[in-house]
N, C-alpha and C positions, 0 to 999 in steps of 0.2 A: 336550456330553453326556458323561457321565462314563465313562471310560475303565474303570475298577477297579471290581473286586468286594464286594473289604473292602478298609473304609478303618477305620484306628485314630482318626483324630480327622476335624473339620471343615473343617480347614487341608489336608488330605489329600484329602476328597472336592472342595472347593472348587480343589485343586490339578489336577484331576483333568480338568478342563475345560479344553479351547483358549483358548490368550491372549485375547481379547475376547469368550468365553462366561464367563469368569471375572467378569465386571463383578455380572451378575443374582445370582448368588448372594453373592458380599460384600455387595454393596447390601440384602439380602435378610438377613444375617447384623447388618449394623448394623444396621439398623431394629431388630428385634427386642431385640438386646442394649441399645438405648435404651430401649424402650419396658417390657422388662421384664430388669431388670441383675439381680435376683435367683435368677433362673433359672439353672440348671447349663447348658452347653454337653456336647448327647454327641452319640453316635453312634448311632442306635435302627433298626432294620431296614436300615440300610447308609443313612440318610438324613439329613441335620442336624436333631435336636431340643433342645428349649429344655424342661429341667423344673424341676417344680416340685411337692413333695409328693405325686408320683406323678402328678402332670399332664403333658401334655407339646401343645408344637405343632410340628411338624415342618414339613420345608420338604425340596422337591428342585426340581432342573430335566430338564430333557426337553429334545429336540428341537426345538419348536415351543411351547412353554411351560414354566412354573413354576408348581407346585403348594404350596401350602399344605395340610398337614390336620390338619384340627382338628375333633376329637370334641367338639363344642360346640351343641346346639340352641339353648343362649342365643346362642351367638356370630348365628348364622344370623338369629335372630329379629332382634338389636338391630340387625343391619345389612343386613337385607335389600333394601333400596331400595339402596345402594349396590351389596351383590352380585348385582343384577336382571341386570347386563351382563355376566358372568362365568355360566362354568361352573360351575353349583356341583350336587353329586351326594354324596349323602349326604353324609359328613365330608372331601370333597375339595372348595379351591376353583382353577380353573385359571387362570391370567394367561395370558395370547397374550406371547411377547417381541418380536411385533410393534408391542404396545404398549406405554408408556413405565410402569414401574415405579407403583403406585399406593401411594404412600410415607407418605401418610395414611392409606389404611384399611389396610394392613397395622401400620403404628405401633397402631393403634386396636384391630387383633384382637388383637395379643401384647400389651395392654394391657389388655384384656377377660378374654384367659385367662389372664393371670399371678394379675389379681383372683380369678377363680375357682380359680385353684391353692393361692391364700392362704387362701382359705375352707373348702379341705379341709384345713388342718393339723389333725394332730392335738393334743389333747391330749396333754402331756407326762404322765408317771404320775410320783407324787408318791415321794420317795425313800421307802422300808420304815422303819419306825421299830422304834428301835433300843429294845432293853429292858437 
């Protein structure tokens, strides 16, 4: 569980955790950075998140879990038979680190919301013309 208050980067929060609590959040960190390599790496409410044109999916661990959240009702929808066995509470989903990393559907939700982070780009505005 994480030691620190403010952390400047994710290498810092994820540093932040005991030798072998250290596993869950890298693990947690690569997955996402695969599934969705477009995404900025920061630091958002003292948490590790992953944006994208003002999207974001966040990630922490706990004590007794790893949460995910993700402001997403599509998320929720396309995947809810999978997250049937998870806690899931409005935009929080919770892992047990009792149990083994689900490395697929986490690939599949940062893979889901990167999609919907791309569909909010905006429009670029067209350079002023010149007279």
């Amino acid at each position: 569980m994480p030691t620190l208050t403010h952390f400047e980067s994710v290498d810092s929060y994820i540093a932040s955790f005991s030798g072998a609590e250290q596993e869950v959040p890298r693990t947690i960190r690569a997955i996402i950075r695969e599934a969705a390599p477009d995404t900025a790496e920061v630091i958002s409410y003292q948490q590790p998140a992953h944006k994208l044109n003002g999207q974001a999916l966040w990630s922490a661990g706990f004590k007794r879990h790893f949460s995910l959240f993700v402001p997403s009702e599509r998320v929720k929808e396309a995947f809810a038979q999978e997250l049937s066995r998870y806690e899931v509470h409005k935009a929080t989903i919770r892992f047990l680190l009792a149990e083994p990393v689900p490395v697929q559907l986490i690939r599949d939700i940062a893979a889901l919301r990167a999609e919907e982070a791309r569909a909010h780009e905006k429009p670029k505005r067209a350079a002023p013309k010149q007279k």
